[in-house]
N, C-alpha and C positions, 0 to 999 in steps of 0.2 A: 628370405633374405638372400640377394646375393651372395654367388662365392667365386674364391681364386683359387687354383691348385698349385701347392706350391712344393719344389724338391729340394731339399737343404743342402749343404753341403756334400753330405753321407749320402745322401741318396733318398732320403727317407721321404716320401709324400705325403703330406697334409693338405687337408680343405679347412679353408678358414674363409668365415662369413665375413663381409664386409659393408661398412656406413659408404654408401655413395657420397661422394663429393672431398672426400678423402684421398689423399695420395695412396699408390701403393708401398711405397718406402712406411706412411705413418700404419698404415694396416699392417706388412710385415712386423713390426716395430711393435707395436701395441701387442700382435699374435705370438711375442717372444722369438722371433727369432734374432737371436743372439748377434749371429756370426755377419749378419746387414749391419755392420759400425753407423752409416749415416753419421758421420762425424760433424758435417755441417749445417746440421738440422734439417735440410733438405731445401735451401735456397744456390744447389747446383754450380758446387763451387769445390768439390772434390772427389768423387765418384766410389768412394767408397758403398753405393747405394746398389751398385753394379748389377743386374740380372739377366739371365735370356730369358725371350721371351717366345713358347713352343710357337712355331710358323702354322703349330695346327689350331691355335686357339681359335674361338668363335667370332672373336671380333678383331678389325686390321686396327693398329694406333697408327697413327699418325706418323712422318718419319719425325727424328730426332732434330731440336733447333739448334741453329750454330753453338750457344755455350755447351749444349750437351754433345754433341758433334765433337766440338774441340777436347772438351774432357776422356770422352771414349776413347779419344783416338792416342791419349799416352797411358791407357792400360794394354799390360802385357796379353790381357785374356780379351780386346774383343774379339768379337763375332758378327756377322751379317745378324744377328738375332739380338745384341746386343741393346739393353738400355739402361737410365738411371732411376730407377723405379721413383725418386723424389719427382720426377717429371710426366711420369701419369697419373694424373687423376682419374679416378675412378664415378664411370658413372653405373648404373644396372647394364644398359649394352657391355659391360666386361664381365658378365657372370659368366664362370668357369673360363676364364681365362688361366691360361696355363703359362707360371713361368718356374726358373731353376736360378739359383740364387750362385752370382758367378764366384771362381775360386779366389779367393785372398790375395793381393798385391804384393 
């Protein structure tokens, strides 16, 4: 099974296997991490979903589409690495993707 590597807030690293064709927002979600609110269930309409995504992962996403553009751009924490994890879906091409789950609004 595919997996993501993921840094929580603290710092802490987990590998969590993941369903293709699943968001990464519902995969962290389902994996317990807490401190990803996804308040809006994940139809990209608050950004509370917020993650970097390491530049050294194995595979490029896509850039971010204008709603999620506009969102990013009124949090205090982005970053050039910047995304809304409710906006990648996950296919196998993201095994071992590496992302770090960004700091709270």
């Amino acid at each position: 099974m595919p997996e993501i590597v993921v840094t929580n807030r603290n710092g802490d690293l987990s590998t969590v296997a993941f369903t293709p064709g699943l968001t990464l927002m519902q995969t962290l979600c389902e994996a317990g991490f807490t401190e990803l609110l996804a308040l809006c269930g994940g139809v990209c309409s608050c950004a509370t979903c917020h993650v970097y995504v390491d530049p050294d992962s194995p595979v490029a996403l896509p850039p971010p589409g204008e709603d999620e553009d506009l969102l990013l751009d009124g949090s205090d924490h982005r970053s050039e690495r910047s995304r809304l994890s409710c906006q990648i879906r996950l296919t196998p091409d993201h095994d071992r993707l590496r992302v770090t789950i960004a700091p709270e609004e």
